[in-house]
VMD Tcl script that builds the backbone (N, CA, C; Angstrom):
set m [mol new atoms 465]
animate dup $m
set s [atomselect $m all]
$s set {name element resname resid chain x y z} {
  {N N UNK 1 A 81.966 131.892 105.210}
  {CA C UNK 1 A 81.343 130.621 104.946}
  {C C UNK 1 A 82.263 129.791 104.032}
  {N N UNK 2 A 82.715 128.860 104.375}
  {CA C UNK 2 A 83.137 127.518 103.799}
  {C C UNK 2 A 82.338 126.853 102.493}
  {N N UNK 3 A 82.320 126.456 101.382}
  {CA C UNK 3 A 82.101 126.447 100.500}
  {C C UNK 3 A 83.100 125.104 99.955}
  {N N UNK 4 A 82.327 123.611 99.805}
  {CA C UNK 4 A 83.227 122.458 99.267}
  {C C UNK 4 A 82.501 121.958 98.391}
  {N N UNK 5 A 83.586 121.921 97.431}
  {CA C UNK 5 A 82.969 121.242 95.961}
  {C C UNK 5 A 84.558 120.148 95.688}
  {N N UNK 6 A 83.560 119.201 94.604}
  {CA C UNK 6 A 84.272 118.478 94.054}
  {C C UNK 6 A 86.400 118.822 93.229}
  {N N UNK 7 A 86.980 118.065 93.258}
  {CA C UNK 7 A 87.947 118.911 92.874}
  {C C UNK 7 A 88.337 117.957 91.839}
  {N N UNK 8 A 88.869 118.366 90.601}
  {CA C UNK 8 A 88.894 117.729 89.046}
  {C C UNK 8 A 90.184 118.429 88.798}
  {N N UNK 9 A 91.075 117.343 87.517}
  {CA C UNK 9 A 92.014 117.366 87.143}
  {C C UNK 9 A 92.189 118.999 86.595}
  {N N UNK 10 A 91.409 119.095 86.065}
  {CA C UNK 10 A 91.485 120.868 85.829}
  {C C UNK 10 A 91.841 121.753 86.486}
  {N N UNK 11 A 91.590 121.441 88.534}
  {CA C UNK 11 A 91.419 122.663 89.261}
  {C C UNK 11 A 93.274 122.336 89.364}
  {N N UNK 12 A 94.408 121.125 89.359}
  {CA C UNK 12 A 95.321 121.104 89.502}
  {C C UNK 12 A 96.685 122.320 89.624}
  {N N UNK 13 A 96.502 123.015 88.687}
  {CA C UNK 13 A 97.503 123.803 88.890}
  {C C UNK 13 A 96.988 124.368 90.342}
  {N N UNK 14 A 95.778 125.389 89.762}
  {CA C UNK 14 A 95.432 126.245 91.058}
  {C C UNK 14 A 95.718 125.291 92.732}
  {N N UNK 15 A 95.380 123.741 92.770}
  {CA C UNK 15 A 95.200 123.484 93.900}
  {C C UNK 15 A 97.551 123.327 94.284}
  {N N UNK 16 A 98.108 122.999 93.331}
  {CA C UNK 16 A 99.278 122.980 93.740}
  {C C UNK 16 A 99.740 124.120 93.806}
  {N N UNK 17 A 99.558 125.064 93.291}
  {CA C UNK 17 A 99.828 126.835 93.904}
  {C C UNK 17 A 99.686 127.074 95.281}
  {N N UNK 18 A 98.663 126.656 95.575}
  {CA C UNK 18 A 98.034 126.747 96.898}
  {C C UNK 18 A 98.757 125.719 97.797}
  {N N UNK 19 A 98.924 124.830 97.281}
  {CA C UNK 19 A 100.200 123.573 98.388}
  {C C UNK 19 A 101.321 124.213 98.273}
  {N N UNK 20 A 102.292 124.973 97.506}
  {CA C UNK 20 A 103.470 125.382 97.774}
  {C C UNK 20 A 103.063 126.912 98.135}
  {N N UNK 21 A 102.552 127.517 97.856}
  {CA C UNK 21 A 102.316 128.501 98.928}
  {C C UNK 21 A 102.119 128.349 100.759}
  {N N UNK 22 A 101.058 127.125 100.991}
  {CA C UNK 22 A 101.535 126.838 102.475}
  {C C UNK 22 A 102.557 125.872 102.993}
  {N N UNK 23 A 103.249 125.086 101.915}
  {CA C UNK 23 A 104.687 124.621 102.705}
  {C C UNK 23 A 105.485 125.687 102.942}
  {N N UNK 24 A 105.604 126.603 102.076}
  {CA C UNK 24 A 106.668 127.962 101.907}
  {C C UNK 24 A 106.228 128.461 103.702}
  {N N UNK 25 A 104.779 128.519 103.827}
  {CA C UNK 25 A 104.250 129.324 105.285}
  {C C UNK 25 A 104.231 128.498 106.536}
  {N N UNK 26 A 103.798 127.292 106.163}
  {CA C UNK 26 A 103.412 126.727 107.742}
  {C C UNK 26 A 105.055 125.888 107.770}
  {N N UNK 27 A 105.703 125.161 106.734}
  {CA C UNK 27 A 106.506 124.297 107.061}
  {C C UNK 27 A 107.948 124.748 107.217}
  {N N UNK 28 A 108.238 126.040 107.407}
  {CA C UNK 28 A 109.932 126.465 107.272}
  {C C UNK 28 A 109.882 126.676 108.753}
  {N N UNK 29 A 109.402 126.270 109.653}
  {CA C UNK 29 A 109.405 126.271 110.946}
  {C C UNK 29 A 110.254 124.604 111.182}
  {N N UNK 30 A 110.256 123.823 110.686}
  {CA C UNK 30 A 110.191 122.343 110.695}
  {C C UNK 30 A 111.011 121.628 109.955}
  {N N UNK 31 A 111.415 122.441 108.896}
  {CA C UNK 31 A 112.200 121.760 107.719}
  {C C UNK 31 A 113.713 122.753 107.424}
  {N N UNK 32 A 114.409 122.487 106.948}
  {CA C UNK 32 A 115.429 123.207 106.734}
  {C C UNK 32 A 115.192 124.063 104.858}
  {N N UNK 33 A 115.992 124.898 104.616}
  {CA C UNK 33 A 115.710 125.566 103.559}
  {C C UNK 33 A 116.209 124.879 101.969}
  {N N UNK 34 A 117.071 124.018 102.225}
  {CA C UNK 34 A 117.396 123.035 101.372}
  {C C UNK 34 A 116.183 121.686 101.012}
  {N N UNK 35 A 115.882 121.533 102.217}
  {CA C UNK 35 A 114.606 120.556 101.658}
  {C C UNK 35 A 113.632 120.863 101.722}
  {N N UNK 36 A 113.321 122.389 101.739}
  {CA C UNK 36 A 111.851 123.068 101.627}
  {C C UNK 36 A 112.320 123.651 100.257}
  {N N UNK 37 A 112.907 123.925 99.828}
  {CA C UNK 37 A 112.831 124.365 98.782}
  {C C UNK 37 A 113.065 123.442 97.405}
  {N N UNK 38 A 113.497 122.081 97.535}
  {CA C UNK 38 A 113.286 120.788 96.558}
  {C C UNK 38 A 111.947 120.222 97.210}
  {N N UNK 39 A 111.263 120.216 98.149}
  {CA C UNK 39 A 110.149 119.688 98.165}
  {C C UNK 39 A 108.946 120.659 97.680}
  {N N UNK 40 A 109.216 121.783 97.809}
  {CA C UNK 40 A 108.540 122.887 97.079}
  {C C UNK 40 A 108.264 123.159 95.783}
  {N N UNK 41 A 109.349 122.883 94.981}
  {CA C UNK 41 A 109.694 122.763 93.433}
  {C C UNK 41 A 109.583 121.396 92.916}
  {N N UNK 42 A 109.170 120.501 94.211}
  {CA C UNK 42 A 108.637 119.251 92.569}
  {C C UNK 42 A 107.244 119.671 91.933}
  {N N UNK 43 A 107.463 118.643 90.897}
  {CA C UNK 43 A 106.034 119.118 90.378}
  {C C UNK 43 A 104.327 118.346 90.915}
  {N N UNK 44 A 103.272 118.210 90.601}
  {CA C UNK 44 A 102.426 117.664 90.905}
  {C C UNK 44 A 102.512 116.263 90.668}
  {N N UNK 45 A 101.782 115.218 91.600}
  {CA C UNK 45 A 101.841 114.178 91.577}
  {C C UNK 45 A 101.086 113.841 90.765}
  {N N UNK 46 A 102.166 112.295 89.743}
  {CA C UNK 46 A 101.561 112.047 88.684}
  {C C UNK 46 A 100.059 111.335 88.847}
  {N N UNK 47 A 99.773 110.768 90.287}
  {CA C UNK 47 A 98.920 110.359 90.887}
  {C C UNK 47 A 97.789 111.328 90.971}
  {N N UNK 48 A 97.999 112.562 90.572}
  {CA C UNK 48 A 96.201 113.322 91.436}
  {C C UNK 48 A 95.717 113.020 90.394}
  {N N UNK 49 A 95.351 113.215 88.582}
  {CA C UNK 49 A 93.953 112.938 87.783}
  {C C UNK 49 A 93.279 111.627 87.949}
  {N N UNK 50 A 93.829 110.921 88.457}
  {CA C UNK 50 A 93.752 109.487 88.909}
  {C C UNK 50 A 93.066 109.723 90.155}
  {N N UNK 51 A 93.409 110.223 91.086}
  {CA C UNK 51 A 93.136 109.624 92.581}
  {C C UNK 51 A 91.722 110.972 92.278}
  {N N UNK 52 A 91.744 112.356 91.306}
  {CA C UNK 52 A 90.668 113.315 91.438}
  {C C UNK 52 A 89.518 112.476 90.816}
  {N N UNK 53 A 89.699 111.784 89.590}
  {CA C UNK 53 A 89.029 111.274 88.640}
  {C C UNK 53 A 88.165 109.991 89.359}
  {N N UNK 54 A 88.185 109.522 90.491}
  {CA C UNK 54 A 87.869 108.316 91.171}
  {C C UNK 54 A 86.852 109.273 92.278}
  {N N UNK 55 A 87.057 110.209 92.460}
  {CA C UNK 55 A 86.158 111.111 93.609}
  {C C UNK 55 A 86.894 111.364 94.640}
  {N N UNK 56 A 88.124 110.918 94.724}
  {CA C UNK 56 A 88.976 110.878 95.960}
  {C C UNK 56 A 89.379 112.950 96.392}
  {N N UNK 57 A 88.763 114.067 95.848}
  {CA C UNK 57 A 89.412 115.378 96.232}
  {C C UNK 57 A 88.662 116.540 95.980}
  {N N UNK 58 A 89.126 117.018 97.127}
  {CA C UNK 58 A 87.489 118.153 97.672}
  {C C UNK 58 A 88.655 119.403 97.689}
  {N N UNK 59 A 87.714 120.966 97.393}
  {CA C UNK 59 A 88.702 121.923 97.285}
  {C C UNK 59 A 87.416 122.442 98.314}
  {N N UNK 60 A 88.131 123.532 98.868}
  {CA C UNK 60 A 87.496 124.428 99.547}
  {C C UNK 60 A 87.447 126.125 99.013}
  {N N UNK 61 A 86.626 126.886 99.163}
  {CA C UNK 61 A 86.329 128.380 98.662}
  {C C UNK 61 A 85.898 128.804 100.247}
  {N N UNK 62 A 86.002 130.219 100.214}
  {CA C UNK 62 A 85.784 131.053 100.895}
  {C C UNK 62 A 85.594 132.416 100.146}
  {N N UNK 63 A 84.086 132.117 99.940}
  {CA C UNK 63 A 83.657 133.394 99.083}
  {C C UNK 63 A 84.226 133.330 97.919}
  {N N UNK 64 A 85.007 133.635 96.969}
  {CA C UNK 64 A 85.471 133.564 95.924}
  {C C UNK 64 A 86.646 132.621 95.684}
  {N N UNK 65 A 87.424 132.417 97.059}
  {CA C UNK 65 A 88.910 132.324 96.687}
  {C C UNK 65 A 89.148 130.929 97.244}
  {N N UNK 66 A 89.937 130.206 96.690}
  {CA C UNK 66 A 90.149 129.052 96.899}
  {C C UNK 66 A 90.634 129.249 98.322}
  {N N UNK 67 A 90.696 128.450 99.013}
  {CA C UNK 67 A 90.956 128.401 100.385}
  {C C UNK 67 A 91.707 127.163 100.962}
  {N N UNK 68 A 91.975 125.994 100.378}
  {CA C UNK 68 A 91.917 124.729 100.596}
  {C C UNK 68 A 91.677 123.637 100.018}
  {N N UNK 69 A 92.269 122.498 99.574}
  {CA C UNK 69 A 91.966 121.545 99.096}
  {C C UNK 69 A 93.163 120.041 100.022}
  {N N UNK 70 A 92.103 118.785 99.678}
  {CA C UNK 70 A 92.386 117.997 99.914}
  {C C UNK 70 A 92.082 116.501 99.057}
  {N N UNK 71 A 93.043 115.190 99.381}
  {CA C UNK 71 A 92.615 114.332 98.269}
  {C C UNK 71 A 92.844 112.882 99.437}
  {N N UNK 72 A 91.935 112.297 99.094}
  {CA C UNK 72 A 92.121 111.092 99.715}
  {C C UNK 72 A 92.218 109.630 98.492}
  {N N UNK 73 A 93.343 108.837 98.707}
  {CA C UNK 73 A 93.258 107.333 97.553}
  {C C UNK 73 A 91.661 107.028 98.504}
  {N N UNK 74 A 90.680 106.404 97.582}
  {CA C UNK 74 A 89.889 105.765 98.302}
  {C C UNK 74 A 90.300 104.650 98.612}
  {N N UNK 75 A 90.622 104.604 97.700}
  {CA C UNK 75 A 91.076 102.291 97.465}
  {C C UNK 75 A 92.062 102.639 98.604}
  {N N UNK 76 A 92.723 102.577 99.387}
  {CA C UNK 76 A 93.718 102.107 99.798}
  {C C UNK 76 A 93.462 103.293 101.547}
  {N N UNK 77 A 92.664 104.097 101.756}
  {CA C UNK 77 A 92.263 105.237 102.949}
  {C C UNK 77 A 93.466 106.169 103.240}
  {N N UNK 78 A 94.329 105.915 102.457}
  {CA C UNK 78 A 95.512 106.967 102.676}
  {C C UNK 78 A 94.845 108.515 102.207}
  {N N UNK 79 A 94.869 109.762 102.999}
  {CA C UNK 79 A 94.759 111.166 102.875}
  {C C UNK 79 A 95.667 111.619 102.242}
  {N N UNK 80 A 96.162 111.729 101.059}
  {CA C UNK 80 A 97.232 111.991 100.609}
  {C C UNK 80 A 97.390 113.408 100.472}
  {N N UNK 81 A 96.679 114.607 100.595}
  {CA C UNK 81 A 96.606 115.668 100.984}
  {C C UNK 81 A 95.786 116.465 101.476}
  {N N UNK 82 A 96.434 117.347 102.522}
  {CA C UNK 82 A 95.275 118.442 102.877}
  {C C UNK 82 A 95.771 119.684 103.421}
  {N N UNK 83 A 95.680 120.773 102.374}
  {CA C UNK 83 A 96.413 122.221 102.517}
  {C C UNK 83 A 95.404 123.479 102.304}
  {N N UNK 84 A 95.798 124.062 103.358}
  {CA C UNK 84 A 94.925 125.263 103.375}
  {C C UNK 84 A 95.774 126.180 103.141}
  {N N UNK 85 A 95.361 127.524 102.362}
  {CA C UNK 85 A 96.033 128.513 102.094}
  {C C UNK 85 A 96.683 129.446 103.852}
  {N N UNK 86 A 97.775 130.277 103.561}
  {CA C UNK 86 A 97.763 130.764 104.440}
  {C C UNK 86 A 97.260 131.498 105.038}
  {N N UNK 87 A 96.434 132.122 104.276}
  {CA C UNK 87 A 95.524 133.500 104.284}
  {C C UNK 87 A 94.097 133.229 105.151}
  {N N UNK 88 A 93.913 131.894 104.810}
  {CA C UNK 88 A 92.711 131.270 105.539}
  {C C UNK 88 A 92.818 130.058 106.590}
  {N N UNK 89 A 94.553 129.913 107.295}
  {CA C UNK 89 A 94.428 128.982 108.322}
  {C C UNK 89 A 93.912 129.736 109.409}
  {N N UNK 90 A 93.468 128.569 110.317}
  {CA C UNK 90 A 92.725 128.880 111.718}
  {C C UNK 90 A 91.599 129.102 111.821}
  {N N UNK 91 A 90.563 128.962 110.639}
  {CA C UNK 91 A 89.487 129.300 109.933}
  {C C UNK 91 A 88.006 128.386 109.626}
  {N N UNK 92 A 88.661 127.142 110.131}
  {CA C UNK 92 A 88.559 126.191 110.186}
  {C C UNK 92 A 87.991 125.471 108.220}
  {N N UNK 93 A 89.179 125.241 107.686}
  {CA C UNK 93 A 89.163 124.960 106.294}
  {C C UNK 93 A 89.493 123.762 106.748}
  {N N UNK 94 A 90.698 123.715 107.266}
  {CA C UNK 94 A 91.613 122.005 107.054}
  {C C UNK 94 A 90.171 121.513 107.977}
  {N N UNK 95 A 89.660 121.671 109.113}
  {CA C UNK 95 A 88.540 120.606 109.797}
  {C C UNK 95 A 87.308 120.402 108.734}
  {N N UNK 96 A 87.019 121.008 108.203}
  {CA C UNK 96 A 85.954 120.738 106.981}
  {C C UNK 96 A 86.568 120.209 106.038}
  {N N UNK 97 A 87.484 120.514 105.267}
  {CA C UNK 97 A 87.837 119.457 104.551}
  {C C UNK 97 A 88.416 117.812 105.033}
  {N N UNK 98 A 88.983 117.883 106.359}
  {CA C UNK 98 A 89.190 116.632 106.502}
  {C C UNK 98 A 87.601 115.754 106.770}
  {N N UNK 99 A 86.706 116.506 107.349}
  {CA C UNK 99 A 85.397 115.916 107.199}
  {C C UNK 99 A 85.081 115.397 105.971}
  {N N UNK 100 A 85.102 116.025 104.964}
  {CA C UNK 100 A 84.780 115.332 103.800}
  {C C UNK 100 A 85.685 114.682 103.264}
  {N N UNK 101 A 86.679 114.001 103.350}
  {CA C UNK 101 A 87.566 113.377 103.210}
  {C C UNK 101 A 86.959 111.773 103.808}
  {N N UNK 102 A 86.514 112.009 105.065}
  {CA C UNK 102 A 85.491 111.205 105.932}
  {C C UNK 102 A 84.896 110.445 105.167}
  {N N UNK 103 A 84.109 111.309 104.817}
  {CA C UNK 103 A 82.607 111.127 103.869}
  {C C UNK 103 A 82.585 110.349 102.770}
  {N N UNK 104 A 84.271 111.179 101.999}
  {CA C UNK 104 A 84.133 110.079 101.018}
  {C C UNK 104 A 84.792 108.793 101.317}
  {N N UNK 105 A 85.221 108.424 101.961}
  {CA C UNK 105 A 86.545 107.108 102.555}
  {C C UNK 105 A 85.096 105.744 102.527}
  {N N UNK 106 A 86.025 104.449 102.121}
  {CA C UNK 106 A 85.436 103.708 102.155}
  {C C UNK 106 A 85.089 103.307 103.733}
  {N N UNK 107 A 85.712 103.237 104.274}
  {CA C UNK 107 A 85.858 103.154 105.751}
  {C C UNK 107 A 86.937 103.992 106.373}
  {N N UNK 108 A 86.359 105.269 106.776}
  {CA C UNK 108 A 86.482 106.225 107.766}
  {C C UNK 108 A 87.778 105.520 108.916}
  {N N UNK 109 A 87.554 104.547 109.847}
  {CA C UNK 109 A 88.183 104.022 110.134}
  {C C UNK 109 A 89.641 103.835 109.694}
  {N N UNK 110 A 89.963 103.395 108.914}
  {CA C UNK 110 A 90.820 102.906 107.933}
  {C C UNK 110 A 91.638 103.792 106.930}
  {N N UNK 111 A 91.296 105.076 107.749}
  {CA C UNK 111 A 92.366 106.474 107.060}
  {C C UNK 111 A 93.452 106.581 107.697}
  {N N UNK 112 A 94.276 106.628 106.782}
  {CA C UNK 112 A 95.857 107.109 107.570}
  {C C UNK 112 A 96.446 107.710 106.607}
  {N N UNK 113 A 98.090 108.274 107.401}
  {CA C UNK 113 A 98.713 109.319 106.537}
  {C C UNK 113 A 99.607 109.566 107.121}
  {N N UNK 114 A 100.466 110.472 106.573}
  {CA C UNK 114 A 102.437 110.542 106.791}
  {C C UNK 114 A 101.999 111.956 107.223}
  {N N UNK 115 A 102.277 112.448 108.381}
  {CA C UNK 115 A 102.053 113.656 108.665}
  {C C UNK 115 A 103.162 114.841 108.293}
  {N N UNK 116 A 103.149 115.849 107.937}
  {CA C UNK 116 A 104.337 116.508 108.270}
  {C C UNK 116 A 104.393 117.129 109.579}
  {N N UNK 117 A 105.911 117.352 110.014}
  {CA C UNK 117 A 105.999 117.890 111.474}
  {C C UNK 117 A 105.389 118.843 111.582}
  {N N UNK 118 A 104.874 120.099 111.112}
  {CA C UNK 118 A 104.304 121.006 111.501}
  {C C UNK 118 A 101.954 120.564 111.443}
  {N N UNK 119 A 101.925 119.250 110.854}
  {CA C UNK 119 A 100.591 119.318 110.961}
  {C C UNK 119 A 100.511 118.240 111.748}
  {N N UNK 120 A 101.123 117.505 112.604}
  {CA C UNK 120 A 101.065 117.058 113.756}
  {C C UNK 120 A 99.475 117.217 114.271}
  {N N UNK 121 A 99.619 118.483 114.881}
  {CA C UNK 121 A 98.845 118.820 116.239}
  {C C UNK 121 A 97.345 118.568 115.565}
  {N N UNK 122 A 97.438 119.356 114.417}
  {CA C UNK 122 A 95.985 119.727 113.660}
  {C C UNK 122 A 95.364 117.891 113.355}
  {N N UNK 123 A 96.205 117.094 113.023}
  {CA C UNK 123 A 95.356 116.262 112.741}
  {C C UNK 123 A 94.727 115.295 114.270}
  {N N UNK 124 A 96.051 115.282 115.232}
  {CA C UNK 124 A 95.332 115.127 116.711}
  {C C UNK 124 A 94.649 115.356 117.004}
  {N N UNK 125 A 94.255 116.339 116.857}
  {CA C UNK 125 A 92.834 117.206 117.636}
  {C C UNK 125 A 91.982 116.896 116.474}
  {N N UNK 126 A 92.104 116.281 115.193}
  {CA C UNK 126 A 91.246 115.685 114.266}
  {C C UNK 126 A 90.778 113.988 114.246}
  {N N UNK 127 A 91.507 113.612 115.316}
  {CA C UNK 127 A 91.155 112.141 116.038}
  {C C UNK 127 A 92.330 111.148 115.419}
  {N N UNK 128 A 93.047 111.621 114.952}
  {CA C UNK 128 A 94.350 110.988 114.503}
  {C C UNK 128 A 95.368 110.217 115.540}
  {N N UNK 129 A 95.915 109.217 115.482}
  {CA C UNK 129 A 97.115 108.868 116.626}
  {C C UNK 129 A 98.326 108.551 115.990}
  {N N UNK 130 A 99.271 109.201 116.154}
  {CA C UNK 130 A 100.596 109.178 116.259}
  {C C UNK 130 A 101.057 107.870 116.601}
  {N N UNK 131 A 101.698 107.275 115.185}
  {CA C UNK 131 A 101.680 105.586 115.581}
  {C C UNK 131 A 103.406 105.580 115.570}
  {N N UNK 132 A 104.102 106.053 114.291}
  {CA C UNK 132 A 105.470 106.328 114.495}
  {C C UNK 132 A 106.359 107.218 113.811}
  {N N UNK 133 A 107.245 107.639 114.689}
  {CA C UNK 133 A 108.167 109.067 113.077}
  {C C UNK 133 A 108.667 108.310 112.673}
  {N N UNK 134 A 108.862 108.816 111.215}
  {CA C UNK 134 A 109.299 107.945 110.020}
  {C C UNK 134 A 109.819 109.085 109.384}
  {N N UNK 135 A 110.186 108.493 108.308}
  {CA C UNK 135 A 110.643 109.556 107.114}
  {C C UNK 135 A 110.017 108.977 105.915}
  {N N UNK 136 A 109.635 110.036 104.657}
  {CA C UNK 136 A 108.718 109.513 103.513}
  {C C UNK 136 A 109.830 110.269 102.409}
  {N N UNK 137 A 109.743 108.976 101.920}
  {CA C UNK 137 A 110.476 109.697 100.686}
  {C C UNK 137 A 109.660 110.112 99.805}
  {N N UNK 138 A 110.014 111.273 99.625}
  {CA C UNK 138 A 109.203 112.553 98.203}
  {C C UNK 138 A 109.962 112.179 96.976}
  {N N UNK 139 A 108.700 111.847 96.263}
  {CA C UNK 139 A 109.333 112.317 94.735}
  {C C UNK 139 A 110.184 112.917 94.129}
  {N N UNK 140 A 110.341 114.264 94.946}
  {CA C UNK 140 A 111.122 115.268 94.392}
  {C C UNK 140 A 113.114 114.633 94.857}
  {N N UNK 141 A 113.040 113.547 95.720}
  {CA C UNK 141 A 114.202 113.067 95.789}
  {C C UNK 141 A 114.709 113.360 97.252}
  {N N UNK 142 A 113.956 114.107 98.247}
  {CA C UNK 142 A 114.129 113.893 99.694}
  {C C UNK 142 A 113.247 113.533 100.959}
  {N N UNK 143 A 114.248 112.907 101.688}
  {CA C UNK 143 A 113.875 112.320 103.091}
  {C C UNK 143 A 113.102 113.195 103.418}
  {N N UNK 144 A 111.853 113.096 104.284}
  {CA C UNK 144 A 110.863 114.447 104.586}
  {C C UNK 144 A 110.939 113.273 105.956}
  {N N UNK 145 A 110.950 113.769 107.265}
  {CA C UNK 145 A 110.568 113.171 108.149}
  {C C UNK 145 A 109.349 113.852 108.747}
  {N N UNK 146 A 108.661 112.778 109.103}
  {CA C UNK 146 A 107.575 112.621 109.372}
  {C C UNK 146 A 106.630 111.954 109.966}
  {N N UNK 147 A 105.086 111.791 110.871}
  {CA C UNK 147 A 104.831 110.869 111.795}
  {C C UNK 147 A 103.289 110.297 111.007}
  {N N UNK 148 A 103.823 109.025 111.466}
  {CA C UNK 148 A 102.524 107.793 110.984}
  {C C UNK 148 A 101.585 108.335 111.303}
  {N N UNK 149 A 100.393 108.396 110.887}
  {CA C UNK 149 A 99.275 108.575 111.757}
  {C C UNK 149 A 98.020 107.974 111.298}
  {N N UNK 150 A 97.331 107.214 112.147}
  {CA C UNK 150 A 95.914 106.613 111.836}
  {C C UNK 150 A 94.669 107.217 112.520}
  {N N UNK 151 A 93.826 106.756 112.140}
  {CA C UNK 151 A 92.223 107.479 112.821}
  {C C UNK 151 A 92.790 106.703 114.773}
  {N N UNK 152 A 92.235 107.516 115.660}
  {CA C UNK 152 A 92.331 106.798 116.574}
  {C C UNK 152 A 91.677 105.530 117.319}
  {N N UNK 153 A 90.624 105.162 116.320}
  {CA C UNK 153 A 89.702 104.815 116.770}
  {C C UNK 153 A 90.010 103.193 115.786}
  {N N UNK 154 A 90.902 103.267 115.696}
  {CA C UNK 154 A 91.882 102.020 114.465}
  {C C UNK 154 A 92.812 101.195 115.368}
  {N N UNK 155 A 92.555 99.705 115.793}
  {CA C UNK 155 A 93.493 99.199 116.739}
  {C C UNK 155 A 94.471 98.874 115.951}
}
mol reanalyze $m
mol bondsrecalc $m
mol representation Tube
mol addrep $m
């Protein structure tokens, strides 16, 4: 059972443990080892107590253990994250949390986000459309290429 609660500047470390634990798993298929491993080692965005503190980020549990978390800017419908542990993909964490991501969005509609190449598929089949590859520059100081993506239902 899936289990979503609110997520607060506090849960931070734990929820970025859990984001570089699944870039390390799902994304070395996609990325080379030089820019998985500087995009791995930046630190947390100075943006999450801000974007948590507004209501914008939901963590997920599975029975005890964190499983997942995600954060959406409200103001602006950008998803700015959503990572499930490895231990619990396929489980369906990332589809429940992007639901509530939903929930909280000012307009549902009006969500978009920089995909990485390996979560492509997952957000397609989450009603997402592939508008264009791009590249996003990371904080940590590299090109991450990557594809536009909006709700599909967004002309």
């Amino acid at each position: 059972m899936i289990t979503l609660t609110p997520a607060n500047a506090a849960d931070i470390p734990a929820l970025w443990a859990l984001r570089t634990r699944a870039l390390r798993s799902q994304c070395a298929g996609h990325y080379g080892p030089e820019i998985l491993d500087t995009w791995a080692a930046a630190p947390a965005p100075a943006s999450y107590p801000a974007l948590l503190a507004q209501g914008g980020g939901v963590q997920a549990h599975r029975g005890a253990e964190l499983a997942g978390y995600a954060i959406l800017d409200r103001a602006s419908g950008e998803v700015d994250a959503v990572f499930v542990d490895p231990q619990h993909g396929g489980k369906g964490v990332g589809k429940a949390l992007l639901r509530a991501l939903e929930q909280l969005a000012t307009e549902p509609a009006a969500m978009h986000l920089y995909a990485s190449l390996n979560a492509v598929p997952f957000y397609e089949a989450a009603g997402f459309r592939a508008r264009e590859q791009t590249q996003y520059r990371h904080p940590a100081g590299v090109l991450l290429d990557c594809v536009f993506m909006t709700r599909a239902d967004r002309a």
